[in-house]
N, C-alpha and C positions, 0 to 999 in steps of 0.2 A: 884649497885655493884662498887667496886671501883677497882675493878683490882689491888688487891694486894695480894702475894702470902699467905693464914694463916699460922696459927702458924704449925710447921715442924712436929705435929704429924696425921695430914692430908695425906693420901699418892696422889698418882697423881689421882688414879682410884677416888678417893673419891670424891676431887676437880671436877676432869672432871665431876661426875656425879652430884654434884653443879651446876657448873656452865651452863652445861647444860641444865639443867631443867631452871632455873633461863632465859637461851636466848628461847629454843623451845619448853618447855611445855613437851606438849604429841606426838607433834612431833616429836623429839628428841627418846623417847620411841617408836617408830612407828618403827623409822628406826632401833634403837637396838633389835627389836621386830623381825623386817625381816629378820635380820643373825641371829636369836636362831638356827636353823637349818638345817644351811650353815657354816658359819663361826663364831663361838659365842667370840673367842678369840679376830680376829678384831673389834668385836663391842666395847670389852676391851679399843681396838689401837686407835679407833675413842673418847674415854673420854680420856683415858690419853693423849695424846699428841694435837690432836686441843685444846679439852677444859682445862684439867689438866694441860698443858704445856703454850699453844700460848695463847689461851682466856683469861686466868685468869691473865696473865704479865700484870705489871703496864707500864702507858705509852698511852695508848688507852682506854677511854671507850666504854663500849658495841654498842652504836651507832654509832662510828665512826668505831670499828670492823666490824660493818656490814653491813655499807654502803662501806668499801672496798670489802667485800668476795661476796657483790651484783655485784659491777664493775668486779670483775675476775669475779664472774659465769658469766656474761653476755658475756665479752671477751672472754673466751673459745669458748663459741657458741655450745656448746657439753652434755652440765652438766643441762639441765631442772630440772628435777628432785629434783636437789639440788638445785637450782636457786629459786625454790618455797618453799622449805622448809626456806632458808634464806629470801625470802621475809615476807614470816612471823616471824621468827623470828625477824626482821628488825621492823616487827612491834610492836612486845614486846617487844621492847627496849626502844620505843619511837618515831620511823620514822615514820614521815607522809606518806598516799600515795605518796604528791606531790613531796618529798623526795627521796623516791625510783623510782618515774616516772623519775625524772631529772636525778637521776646515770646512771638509766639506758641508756637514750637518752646521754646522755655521752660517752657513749661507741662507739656510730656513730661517732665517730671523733676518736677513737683508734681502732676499733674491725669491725668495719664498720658496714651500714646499716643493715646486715640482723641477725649477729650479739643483734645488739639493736632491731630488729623487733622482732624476738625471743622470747627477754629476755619480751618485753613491753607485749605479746601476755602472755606471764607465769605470768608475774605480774595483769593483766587484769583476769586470772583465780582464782589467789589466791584470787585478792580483790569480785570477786562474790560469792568463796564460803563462804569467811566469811560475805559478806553481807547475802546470803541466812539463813548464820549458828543464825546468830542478830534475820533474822527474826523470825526465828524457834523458838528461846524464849523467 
């Protein structure tokens, strides 16, 4: 993707759910899947503006998008959840495991050790379940 806005008759929702798909797949749908119920409007809020607005600006591509939003999840220290979903997507972008292992251990110099223990331990799960998922077919 080249991280450029399309042509103007695109609205944001449209975009976001583009580009979306394009970084998390079925992930992405997973988590839009989990507010049907709860809150189906912010699921709206979560395509248009991260992806519809911020993802799709020119300036950044996809990998280097997501090896930043790897290094904030990680510095938080609060956000797992999300922290895995972007390590995969991180991988559909192009990021190597060793890629994502290094931002992370990164972050032990900004965010501190437990911080990057954390983060390595969610990244350590993503990467088994898609090994397990390879095996499986």
């Amino acid at each position: 993707m080249t991280n450029q806005f399309p042509d103007s008759c695109e609205s944001r929702l449209e975009r976001g759910k583009r580009v979306l798909a394009e970084i998390d797949g079925e992930a992405g749908d997973n988590v839009v899947a989990a507010l049907a119920d709860i809150a189906p409007d912010f699921a709206n809020y979560l395509f248009e503006f991260p992806f519809g607005d911020i993802y799709s600006r020119p300036g950044l591509d996809l990998r280097a998008r997501e090896i930043a939003t790897i290094a904030a999840l990680t510095a938080m220290g609060n956000a797992t959840p999300q922290l895995k979903v972007h390590i995969e997507a991180g991988l559909n972008v192009g990021l190597t495991r060793d890629e994502i292992t290094e931002t992370i251990m990164q972050m032990a110099v900004y965010a501190g050790f437990p911080a990057a223990l954390n983060g390595l331990f969610a990244a350590k799960e993503v990467f088994a379940m898609l090994l397990r998922a390879q095996v499986q077919t």
